[in-house]
C-alpha positions as CSV (number, residue, x, y, z in Angstrom):
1,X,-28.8,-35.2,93.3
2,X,-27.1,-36.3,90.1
3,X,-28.4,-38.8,87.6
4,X,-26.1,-41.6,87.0
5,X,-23.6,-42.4,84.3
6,X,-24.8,-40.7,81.4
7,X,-24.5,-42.7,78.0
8,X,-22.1,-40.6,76.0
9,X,-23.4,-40.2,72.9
10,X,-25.1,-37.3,71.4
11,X,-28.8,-36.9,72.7
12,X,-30.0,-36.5,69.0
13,X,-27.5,-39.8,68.2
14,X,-29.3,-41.3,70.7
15,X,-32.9,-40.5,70.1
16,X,-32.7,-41.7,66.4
17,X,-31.2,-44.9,67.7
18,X,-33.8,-45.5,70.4
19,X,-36.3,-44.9,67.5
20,X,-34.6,-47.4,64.7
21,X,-33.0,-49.6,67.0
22,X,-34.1,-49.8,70.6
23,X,-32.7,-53.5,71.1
24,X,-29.4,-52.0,69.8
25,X,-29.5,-48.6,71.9
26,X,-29.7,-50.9,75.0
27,X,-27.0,-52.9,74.0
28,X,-24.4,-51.1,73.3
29,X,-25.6,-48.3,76.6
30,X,-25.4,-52.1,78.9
31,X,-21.8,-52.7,77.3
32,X,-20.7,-49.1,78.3
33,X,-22.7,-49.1,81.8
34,X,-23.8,-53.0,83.1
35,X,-25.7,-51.6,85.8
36,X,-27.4,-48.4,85.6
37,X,-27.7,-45.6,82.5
38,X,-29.1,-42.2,82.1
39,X,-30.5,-42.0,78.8
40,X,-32.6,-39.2,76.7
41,X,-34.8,-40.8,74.2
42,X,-38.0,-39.9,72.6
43,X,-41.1,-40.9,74.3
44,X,-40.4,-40.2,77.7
45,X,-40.1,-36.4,77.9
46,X,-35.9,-36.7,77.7
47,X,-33.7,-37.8,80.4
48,X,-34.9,-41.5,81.9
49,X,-32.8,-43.5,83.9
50,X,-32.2,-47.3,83.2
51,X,-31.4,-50.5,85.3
52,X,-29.3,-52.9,83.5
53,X,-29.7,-56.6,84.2
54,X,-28.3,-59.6,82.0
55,X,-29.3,-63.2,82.4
């Protein structure tokens, strides 16, 4: 099984940003991918998967 859409940005772009910025990681990853995102972060041992959902 495949993860889904992974945010395309570099995985070292993207840990710094999940580190200064979460809010704005999320963001722009929901703008790219509404529903569902694979991420790699710090914190959660890499790769974590993400349901979107806006109000």
């Amino acid at each position: 099984m495949s993860l889904p859409n992974r945010f395309k940005k570099p995985f070292v772009v993207q840990k710094l940003q999940w580190l200064i910025d979460p809010i704005g990681y999320m963001e722009s990853a929901v703008k790219q991918y509404p529903d569902i995102f694979t991420g790699e972060i710090i914190g959660f041992g890499g790769t974590i998967v993400f349901l979107g959902y806006l109000i």
